[in-house]
GUTORSE-504134 format. One line per field, with one value per residue (C-alpha): residue number from 1; x, y, z. Coordinates in nm, 4 decimals. Each point is the difference from the previous one (the first is absolute). Last residue first. Example, Ala and Ser with C-alpha at 12.3 -4.5 7.8 and 13.67 -1.06 7.14 Angstrom:
# residues 2
i 2  1
c1 1.3670  -0.1370
c2 -0.1060  -0.3440
c3 0.7140  0.0660
This chain:
# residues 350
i 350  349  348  347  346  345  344  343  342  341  340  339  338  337  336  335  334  333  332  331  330  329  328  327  326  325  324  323  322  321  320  319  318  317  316  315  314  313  312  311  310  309  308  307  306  305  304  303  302  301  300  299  298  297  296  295  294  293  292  291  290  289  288  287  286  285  284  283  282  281  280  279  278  277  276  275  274  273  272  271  270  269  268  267  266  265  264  263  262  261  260  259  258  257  256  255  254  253  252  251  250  249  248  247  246  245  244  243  242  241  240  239  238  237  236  235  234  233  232  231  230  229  228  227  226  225  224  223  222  221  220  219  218  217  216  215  214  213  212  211  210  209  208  207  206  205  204  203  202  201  200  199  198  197  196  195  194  193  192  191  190  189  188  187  186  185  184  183  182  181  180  179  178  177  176  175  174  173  172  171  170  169  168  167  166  165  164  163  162  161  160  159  158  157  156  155  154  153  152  151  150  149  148  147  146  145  144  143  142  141  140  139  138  137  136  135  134  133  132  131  130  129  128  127  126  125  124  123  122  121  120  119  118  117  116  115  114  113  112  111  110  109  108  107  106  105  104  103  102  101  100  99  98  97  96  95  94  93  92  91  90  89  88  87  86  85  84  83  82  81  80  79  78  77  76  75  74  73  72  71  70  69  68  67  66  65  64  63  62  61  60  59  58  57  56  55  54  53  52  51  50  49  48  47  46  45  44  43  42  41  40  39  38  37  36  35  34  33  32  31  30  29  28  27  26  25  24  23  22  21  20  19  18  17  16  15  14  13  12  11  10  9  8  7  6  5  4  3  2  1
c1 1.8281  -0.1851  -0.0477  0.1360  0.0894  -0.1774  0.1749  0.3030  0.1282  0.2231  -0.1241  0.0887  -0.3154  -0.2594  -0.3833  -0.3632  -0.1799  -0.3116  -0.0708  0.2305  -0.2076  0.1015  0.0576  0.2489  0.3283  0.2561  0.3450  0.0410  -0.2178  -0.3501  -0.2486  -0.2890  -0.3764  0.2138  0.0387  0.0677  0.3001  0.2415  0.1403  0.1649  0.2557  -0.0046  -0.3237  0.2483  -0.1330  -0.0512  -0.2268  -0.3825  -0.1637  -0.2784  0.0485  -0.0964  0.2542  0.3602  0.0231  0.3811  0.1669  0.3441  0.3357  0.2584  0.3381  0.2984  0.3347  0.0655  -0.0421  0.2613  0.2332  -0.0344  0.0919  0.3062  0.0978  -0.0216  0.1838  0.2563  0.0166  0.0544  0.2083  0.2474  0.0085  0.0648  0.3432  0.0255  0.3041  -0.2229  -0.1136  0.0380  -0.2644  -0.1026  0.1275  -0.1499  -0.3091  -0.0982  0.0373  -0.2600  -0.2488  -0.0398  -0.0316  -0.3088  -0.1602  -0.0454  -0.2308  -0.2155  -0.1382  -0.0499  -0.2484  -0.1837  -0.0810  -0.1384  -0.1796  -0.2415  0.1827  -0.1777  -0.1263  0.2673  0.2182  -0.1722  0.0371  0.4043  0.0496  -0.1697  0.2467  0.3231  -0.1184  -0.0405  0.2401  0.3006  -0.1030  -0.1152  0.1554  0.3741  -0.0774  -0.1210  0.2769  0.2145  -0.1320  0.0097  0.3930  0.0078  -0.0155  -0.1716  0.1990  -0.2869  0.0531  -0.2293  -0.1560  -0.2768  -0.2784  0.1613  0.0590  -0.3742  -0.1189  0.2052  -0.1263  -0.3444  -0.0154  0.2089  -0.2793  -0.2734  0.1395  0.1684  -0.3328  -0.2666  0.2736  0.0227  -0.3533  -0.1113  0.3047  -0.1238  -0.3658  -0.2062  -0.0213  0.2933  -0.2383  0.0288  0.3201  0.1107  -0.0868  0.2517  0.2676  -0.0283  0.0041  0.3418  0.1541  -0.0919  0.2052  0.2646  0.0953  -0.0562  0.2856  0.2015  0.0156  0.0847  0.2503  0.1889  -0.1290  0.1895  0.3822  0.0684  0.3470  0.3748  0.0647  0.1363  -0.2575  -0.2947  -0.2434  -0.3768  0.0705  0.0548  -0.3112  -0.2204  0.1636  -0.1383  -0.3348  -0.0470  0.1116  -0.2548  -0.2426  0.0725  -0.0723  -0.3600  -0.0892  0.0808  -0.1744  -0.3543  -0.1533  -0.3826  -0.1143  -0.1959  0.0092  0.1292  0.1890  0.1275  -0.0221  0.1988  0.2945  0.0334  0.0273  0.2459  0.1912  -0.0137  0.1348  0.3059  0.1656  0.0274  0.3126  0.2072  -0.0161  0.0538  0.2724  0.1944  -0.0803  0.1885  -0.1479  -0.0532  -0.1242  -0.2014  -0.2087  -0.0854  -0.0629  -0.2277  -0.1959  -0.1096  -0.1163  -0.1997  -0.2009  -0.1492  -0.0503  -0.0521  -0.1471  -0.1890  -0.0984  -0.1030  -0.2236  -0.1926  0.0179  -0.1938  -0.2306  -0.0459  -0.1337  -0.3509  -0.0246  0.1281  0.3266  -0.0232  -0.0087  -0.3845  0.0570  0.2621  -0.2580  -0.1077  0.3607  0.1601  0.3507  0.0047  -0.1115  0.2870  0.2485  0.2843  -0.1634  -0.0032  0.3785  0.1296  -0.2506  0.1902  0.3608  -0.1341  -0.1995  0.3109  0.2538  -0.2271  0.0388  0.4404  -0.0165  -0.1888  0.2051  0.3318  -0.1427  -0.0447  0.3331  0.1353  0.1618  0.3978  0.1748  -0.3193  0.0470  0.1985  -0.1736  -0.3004  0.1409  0.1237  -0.3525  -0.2153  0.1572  -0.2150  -0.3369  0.1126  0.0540  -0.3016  -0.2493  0.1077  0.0705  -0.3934  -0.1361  0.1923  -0.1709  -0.3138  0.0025  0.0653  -0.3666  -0.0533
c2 0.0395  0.0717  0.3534  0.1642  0.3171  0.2968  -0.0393  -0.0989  -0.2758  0.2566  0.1527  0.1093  0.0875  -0.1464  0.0972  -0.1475  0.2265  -0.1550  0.3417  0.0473  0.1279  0.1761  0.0276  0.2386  0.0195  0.3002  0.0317  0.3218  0.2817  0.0459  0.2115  0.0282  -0.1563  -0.3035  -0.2235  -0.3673  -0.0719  -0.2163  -0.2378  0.1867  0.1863  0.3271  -0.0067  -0.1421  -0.3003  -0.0926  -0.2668  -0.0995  -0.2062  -0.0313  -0.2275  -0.0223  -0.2974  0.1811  -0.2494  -0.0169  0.0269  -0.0421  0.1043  -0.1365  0.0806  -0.1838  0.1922  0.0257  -0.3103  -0.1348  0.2074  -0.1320  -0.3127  0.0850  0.2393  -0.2954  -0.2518  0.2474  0.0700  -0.3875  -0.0461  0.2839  -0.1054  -0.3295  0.0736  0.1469  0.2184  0.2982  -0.0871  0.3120  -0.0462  0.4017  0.1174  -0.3441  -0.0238  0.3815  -0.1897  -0.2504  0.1975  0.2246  -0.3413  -0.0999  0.2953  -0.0412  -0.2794  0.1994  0.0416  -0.3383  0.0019  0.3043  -0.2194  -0.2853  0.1513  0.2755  0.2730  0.3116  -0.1117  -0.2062  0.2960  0.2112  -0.3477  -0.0228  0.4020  -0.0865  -0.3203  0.2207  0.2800  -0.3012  -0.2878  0.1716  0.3741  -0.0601  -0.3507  0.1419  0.2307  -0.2585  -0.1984  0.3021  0.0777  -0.4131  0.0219  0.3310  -0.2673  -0.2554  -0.2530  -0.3120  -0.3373  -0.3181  -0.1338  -0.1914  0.1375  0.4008  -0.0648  -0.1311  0.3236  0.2158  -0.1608  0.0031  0.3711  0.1082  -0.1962  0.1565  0.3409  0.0475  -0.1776  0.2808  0.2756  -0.1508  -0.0447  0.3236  0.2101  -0.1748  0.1668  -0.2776  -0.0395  -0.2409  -0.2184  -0.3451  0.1352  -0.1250  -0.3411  0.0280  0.1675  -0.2728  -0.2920  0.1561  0.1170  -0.3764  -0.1047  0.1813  -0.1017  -0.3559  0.0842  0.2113  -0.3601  -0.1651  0.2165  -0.0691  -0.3632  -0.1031  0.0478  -0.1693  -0.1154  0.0729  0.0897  0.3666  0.0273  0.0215  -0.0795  0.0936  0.3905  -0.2066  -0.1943  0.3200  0.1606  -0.2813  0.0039  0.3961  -0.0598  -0.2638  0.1974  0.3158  -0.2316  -0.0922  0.3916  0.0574  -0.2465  0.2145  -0.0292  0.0698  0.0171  -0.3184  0.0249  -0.3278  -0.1117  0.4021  0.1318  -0.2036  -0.0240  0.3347  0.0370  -0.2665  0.1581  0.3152  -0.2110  -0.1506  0.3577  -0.0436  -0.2585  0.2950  0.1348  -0.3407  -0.0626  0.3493  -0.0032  -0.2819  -0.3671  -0.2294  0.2820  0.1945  -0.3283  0.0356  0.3350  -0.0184  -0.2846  0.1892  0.2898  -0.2714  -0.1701  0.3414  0.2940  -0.2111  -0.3202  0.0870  0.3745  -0.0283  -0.3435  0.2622  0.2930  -0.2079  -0.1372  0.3130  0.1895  -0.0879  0.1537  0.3590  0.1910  0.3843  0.1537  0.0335  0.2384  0.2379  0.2499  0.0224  0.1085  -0.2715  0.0253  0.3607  0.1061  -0.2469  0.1282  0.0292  -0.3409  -0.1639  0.0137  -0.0344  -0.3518  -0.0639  0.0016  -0.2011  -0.2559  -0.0320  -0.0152  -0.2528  -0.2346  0.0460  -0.0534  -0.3672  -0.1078  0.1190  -0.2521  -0.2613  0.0362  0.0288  0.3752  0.0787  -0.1602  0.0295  0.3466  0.0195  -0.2545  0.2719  0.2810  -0.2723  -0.1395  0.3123  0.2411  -0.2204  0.1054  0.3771  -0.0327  -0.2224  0.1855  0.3272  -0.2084  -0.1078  0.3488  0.1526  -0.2634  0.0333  0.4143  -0.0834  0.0377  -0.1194
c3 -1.7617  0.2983  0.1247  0.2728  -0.1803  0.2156  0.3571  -0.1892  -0.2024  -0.2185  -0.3365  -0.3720  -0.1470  -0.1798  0.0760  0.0810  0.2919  0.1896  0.2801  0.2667  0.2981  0.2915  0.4028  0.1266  0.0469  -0.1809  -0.1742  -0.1377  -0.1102  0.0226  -0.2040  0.1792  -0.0929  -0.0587  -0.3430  -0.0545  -0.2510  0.2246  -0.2304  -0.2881  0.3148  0.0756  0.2462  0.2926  0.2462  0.3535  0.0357  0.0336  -0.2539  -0.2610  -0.2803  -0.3296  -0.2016  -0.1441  -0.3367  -0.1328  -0.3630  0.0711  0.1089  0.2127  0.0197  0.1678  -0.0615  0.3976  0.0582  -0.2434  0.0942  0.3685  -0.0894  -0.2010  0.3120  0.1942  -0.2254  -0.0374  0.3953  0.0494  -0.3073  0.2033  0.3415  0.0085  -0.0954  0.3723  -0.0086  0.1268  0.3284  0.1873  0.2511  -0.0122  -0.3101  -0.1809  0.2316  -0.1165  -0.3578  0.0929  0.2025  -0.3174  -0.2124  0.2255  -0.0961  -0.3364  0.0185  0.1406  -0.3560  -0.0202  0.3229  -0.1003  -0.3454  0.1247  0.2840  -0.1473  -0.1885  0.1575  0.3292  -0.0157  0.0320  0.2810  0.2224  -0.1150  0.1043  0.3379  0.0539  -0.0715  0.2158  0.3323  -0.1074  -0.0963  0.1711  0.2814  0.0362  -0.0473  0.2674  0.2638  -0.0667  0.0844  0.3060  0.1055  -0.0873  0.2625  0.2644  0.1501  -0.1427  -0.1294  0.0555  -0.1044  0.3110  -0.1852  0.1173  -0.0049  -0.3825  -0.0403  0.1941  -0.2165  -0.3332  0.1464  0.0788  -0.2854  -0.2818  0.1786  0.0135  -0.3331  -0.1293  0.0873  -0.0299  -0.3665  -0.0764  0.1712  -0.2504  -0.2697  0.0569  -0.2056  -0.4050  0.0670  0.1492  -0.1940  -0.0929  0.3155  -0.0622  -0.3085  0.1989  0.3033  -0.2372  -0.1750  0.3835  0.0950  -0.3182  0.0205  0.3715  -0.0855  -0.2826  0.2829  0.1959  -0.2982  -0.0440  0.3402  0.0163  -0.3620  0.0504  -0.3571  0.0013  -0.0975  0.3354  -0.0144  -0.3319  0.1405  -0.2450  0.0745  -0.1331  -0.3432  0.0561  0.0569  -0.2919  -0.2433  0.1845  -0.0504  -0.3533  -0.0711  0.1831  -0.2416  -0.2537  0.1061  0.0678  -0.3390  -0.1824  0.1427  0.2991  0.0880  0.4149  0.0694  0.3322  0.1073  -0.3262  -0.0791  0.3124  0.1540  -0.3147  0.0238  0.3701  0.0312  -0.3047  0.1872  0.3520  -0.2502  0.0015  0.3697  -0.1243  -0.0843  0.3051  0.1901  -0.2099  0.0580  0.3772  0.0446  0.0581  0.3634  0.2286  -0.2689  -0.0641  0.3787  -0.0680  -0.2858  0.1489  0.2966  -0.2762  -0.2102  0.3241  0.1561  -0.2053  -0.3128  0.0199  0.3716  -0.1062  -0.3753  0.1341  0.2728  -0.2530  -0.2418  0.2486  0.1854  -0.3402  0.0612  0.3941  -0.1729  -0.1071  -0.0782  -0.2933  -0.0018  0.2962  -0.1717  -0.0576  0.3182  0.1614  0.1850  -0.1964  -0.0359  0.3368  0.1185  -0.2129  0.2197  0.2217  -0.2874  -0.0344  0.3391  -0.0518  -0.3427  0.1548  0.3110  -0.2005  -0.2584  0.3334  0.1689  -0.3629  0.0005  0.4107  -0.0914  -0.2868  0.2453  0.2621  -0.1933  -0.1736  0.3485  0.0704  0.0721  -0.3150  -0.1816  -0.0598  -0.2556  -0.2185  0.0586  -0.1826  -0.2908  -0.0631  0.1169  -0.3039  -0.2317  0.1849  -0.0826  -0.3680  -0.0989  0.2426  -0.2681  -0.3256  0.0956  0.0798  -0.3077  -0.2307  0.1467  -0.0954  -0.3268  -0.0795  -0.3776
């Protein structure tokens, strides 16, 4: 199997769970609205300076098919108002009532969102694995719900990063609707929609933002927390499909955690420890899930970009061609087992 999706997702995973404790820093001088709108403009900025490097690349012929069309709006329109728009604002007002730590941890709930999305909605197959990593996921989630000055549940701050989760999970698993598109379009595409309208709600409302170097550093975060780490997520469910990319990135979350821990230093929390157990428990399970049968690939002719080292893609050229490549072809009726991922070719039903 290509492990390549694997790196992609540990990738997004690492980078996007840096965001939770850089950005608790800045909301001291930036709005949460207002910093969920800077974080967005900084992906389309990052990714724009990008594109414009490889521009001949990027708009050459052969990358045409890659790019988005009119019957992919609807998916990027719904990936763009759940997830660049109403799950980051929720993030940092969550951020405002919880520590770093918890909200890190609890961004390990949006892969179980995901899952769980594309498994009733989408139909996506899940094993007894995926079910008891929830059960640890929701264990840890009522730990990080306790605070334990008050001897109380302080329940708006995570529920607010729950809501969060679970726009990110419905955007990821529209999003794969179109992860054979140019990931770098989608995400400039959404970094500038989502910072536009997060920024222009912020200004409505009067919420304050320091014009100074704060706003620089926003901006920098977003390139690379929002804007690489989005890319790398889009090249992943191509590869793993939704359920899977999104417990994968499960990992990430726990990075953000323990940069919380130096950063915050909130050690003597007892919370701290059955929450990260039940996490990491959780995310074992995930990442021992297997799945293996005897599947049908139907004909079908379709355009993508694909490799010729894989059992999938076995069409010939007049040229031999290396590497990854788009053009249009024909899979032929193929019956085989094989250990396999929900991805562009493994959609079946079970």
């Amino acid at each position: 199997m290509d492990r390549k999706p694997l790196i992609y997702a540990l990738a997004s995973a690492v980078l996007f769970g840096l965001s939770s404790p850089l950005a608790k820093l800045l909301l001291g001088d930036i709005s949460p609205v207002a910093l969920a709108g800077l974080l967005y403009l900084g992906a389309f900025l990052g990714l724009s300076c990008y594109s414009l490097v490889t521009f001949k690349k990027t708009y050459s012929p052969e990358n045409k098919a890659t790019r988005l069309a009119k019957r992919d709006l609807p998916w990027l329109s719904g990936a763009i108002l759940a997830g660049g728009i109403v799950a980051p604002i929720c993030l940092m007002l969550g951020l405002n009532l919880i520590s770093g730590f918890s909200a890190s941890l609890l961004l390990n709930l949006e892969g179980i969102c995901t899952a769980i999305i594309a498994v009733v909605i989408f139909k996506e197959n899940a094993g007894r694995n995926l079910w008891l990593a929830l059960v640890c996921m929701t264990v840890a989630g009522v730990f990080l719900s306790w605070d334990t000055g008050q001897s109380r549940f302080h329940i708006l701050g995570p529920l607010l990063v729950l809501l969060a989760t679970f726009c990110w999970g419905v955007d990821n698993n529209l999003t794969r609707q179109i992860s054979e598109k140019d990931p770098v379009q989608i995400t400039t595409i959404k970094g500038l929609i989502a910072g536009i309208v997060s920024l222009s709600l912020a200004l409505i409302l009067k919420k304050h933002i320091s014009l100074n170097i704060t706003i620089l550093y926003a901006l920098l975060l977003g390139a690379f927390s929002y804007g690489i780490s989005l890319v790398f997520f889009i090249k992943a469910l191509k590869g793993l499909g939704a359920s899977r990319t999104g417990t994968f990135f499960s990992t990430g979350p726990f990075v953000g955690a323990l940069v919380s821990l130096f950063i915050f230093k909130n050690w003597n929390e007892w919370i701290i420890l059955p929450a990260f157990l039940s996490m990491a428990a959780g995310m074992w399970f995930i990442l021992h899930e297997r799945h293996v049968h005897s599947h049908v690939h139907a004909a079908i002719t379709h355009t993508h970009s694909h490799r010729h080292d894989d059992m999938h893609h076995l069409h010939e050229h007049p040229q031999v061609i290396k590497g990854a490549h788009t053009h249009e072809h024909t899979h032929q009726q193929l019956i085989h087992s094989h250990v396999h991922w929900p991805d562009t070719h493994h959609r079946h039903a079970h």
